[in-house]
N, C-alpha and C positions, 0 to 999 in steps of 0.2 A: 285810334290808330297811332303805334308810336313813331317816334320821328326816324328812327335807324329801323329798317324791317330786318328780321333773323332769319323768319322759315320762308323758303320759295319752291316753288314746283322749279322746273327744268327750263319749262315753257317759260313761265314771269320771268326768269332771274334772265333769260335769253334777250329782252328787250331793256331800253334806256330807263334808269332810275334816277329819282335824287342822289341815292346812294353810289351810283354812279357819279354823278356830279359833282357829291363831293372829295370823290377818290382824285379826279382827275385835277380838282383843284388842292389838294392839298399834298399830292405826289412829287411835283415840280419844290416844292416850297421844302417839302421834307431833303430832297436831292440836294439844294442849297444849304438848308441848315446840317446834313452830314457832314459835306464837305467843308465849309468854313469850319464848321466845330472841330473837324479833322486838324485841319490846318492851324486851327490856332491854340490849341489843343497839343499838337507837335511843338509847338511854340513855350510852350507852359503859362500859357494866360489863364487864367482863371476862369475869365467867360467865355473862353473857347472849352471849357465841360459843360458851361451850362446851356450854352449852343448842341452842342452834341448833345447831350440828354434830352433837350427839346424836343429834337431831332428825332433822336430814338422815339421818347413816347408817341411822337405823332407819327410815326412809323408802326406803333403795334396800334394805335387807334384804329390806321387806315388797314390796317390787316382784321382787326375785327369787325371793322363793316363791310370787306367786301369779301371775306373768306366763305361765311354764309352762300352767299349768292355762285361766288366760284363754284364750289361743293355742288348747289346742283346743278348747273351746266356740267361737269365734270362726271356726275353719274349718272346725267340725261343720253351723253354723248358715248359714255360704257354701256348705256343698252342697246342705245344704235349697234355699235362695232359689234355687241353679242349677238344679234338678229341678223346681221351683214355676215360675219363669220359661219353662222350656222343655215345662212342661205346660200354660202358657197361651201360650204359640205354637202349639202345635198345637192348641188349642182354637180360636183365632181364627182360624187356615188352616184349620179344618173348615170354621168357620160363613161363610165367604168361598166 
């Protein structure tokens, strides 16, 4: 089993993961390292780019471990609204 999971049903990706866990913990930390990198960065420091780039890459990290799991929540919850949608057509084609 590897350490980041990729594929998820609807159902899995809908409850608590590691993956989860580490979104939560490294989201905060990425929001400071932006901003400082930002800031000093505006400044012309030098380590205020390599702040920033940190930043970034652990910002598309955390986009690749949680985009996976997003995705299927996201086409779990489009077959809801299709099956909702199409049981309120046929409710209003009754009542017609």
């Amino acid at each position: 089993m590897p350490f980041i999971r990729r594929q998820w049903t609807s159902r899995e990706a809908d409850e608590w993961t590691r993956e989860d866990t580490i979104t939560v913990i490294i989201s905060p930390l990425i929001y400071v390292l932006l901003m400082i990198g930002t800031a000093l960065s505006m400044l012309g420091m030098w380590y205020g780019f390599v702040i920033l780039a940190t930043g970034i890459v652990l910002m598309l990290v955390m986009i690749w471990i949680i985009n996976p799991k997003l995705s299927s929540v996201s086409e779990g919850y489009e077959k809801k609204q299709k099956g909702y949608i199409e049981e309120l057509e046929r409710s209003v084609k009754w009542e017609e």
